[in-house]
C-alpha angles and dihedrals in degrees: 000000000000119000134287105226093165078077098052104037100066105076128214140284140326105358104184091157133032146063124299118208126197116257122275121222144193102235105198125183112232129187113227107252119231110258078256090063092039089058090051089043096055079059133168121070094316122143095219117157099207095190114133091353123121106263123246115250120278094255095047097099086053085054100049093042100075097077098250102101095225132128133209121207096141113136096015121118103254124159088174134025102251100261081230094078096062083062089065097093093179105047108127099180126045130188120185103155127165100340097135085251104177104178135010128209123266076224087071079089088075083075089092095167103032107142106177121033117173112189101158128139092024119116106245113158093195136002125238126237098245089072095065084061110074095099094196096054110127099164121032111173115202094149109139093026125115100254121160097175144344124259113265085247095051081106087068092080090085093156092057114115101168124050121178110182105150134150089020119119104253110155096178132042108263101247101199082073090069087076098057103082099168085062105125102179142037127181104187097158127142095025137122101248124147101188152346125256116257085241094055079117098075092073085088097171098055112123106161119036127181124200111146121126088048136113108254110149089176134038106260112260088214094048086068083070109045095106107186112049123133095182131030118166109190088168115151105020136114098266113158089179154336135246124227094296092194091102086071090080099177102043127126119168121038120181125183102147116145097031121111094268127135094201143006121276125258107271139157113276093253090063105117098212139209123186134055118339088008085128102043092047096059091037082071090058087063091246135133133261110270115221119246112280110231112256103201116113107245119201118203118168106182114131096217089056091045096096095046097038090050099045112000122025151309121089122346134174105255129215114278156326131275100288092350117059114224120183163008145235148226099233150321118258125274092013114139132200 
């Protein structure tokens, strides 16, 4: 099985400074398999019928065949997802990076237990209705693509916990995420939004929210009462000022660097910050110091590190690129819920 790079490219946790660099991925040339092999290929005790559908890449069978349910299509030149994947019912992970995608199949609803799907730096314009139901997704990863809103149904992943949809052209907050309250993180960078909707609250389970690259000339009013947020990145906006941010009890990490500011915000002495004056800020708490978070996006998909990696610890994707923020993570180090 050849290596999954979309995992390890992706460093780890809050990045709030440092370079991001693109994802690098294996290409590898495949031959296209016969619908024979396809079948094959689908395996293990799966009723596909693989007549007039795409056939699945050559080293697919060699994929599936380890045990773990999971599919890489990362680097290849694809402009639609092989019809021949949504046959495989019991796939649980999903890459599809960087590939040029431009459209998925309504059938990628047949992948009932699909638990990881990563989209990002494709070229998909909209997203079908089959995608909102997977009803065990928890990550779902769109960031790079050429969104301009979510599918009414989108609130239907309830069981989503982790949404990566930067660097797309949203202009308004997609409102159908209001409804997916387990959601934990949120990575919204390098988009074109304005403001926050008044019931952003509602979100109660959101933990790590990234909004930098955006257009915000004003502190969002909602964002005051979003109690329970351990990371918010507000980095490269057109912020002129903060209000008292002591109300947010259970943040962490604050970052607000490259906005029109002349000092950090008020915040609670355990606020790890990143902007002017954020040095010299903590210096007064008689602290050191703290080193530079990396600020590369990490990508680890193992179930067992799904817990630790969405709301405690492990890897995490960061906030954001060199000079363009990418990406997001899942959470910092030692928070708890």
């Amino acid at each position: 099985m050849r290596k999954r790079v979309t995992e390890s490219e992706r460093s780890s946790l809050v990045a709030l400074k440092g370079a991001h660099a693109s994802q690098s991925s294996a290409h590898r040339s495949h031959a296209q398999t016969s619908h024979t092999a396809a079948g094959e290929g689908c395996g293990r005790g799966l009723e596909c019928e693989y007549t007039h559908r795409e056939p699945l890449p050559s080293d697919a069978e060699e994929q599936l065949r380890s045990g773990e349910q999971q599919l890489e299509l990362s680097g290849r030149r694809l402009r639609r997802l092989p019809s021949a994947v949504c046959a495989l019912s019991r796939l649980q992970k999903l890459y599809v990076s960087g590939t040029g995608l431009r459209e998925l199949p309504e059938e990628i609803e047949e992948l009932r237990e699909l638990r990881i799907l990563a989209l990002d730096f494709n070229k998909l314009e909209r997203l079908p209705d089959g995608l909102c139901r997977l009803p065990r997704l928890t990550r779902l990863y769109l960031g790079g693509n050429r969104l301009l809103a979510l599918p009414a149904d989108f609130a239907q992943l309830q069981s989503l916990r982790c949404l990566w949809i930067e660097g797309n052209f949203l202009r308004r907050f997609p409102r159908p995420l209001l409804r997916l309250v387990a959601l934990q993180s949120l990575q919204m960078g390098d988009n074109r939004l304005r403001a926050l909707p008044a019931e952003l609250p509602r979100m109660t389970g959101l933990r790590g929210l990234w909004l930098y690259g955006n257009r915000f000339e004003e502190f969002p009013p909602a964002l005051l009462r979003m109690g329970r947020l351990h990371i918010l990145d507000l980095d490269r906006n057109r912020l002129g000022g903060f209000p008292d941010l002591h109300p947010l009890r259970a943040l962490r990490v604050f970052s607000y660097d490259h906005n029109p500011v002349t000092g950090p915000p008020r915040v609670a002495d355990t606020v790890f910050l990143v902007g002017e004056g954020a040095v010299e800020r903590m210096a007064e708490r008689d602290e050191p110091t703290p080193r530079p978070l990396p600020r590369r996006p990490a990508r680890a998909f193992e179930e067992e590190e799904e817990e630790d990696l969405l709301i405690g610890g492990g890897s995490s994707r960061a906030l954001g690129p060199a000079g363009g923020s990418l990406p997001a993570l899942e959470a910092a180090p030692g928070l708890g819920t």
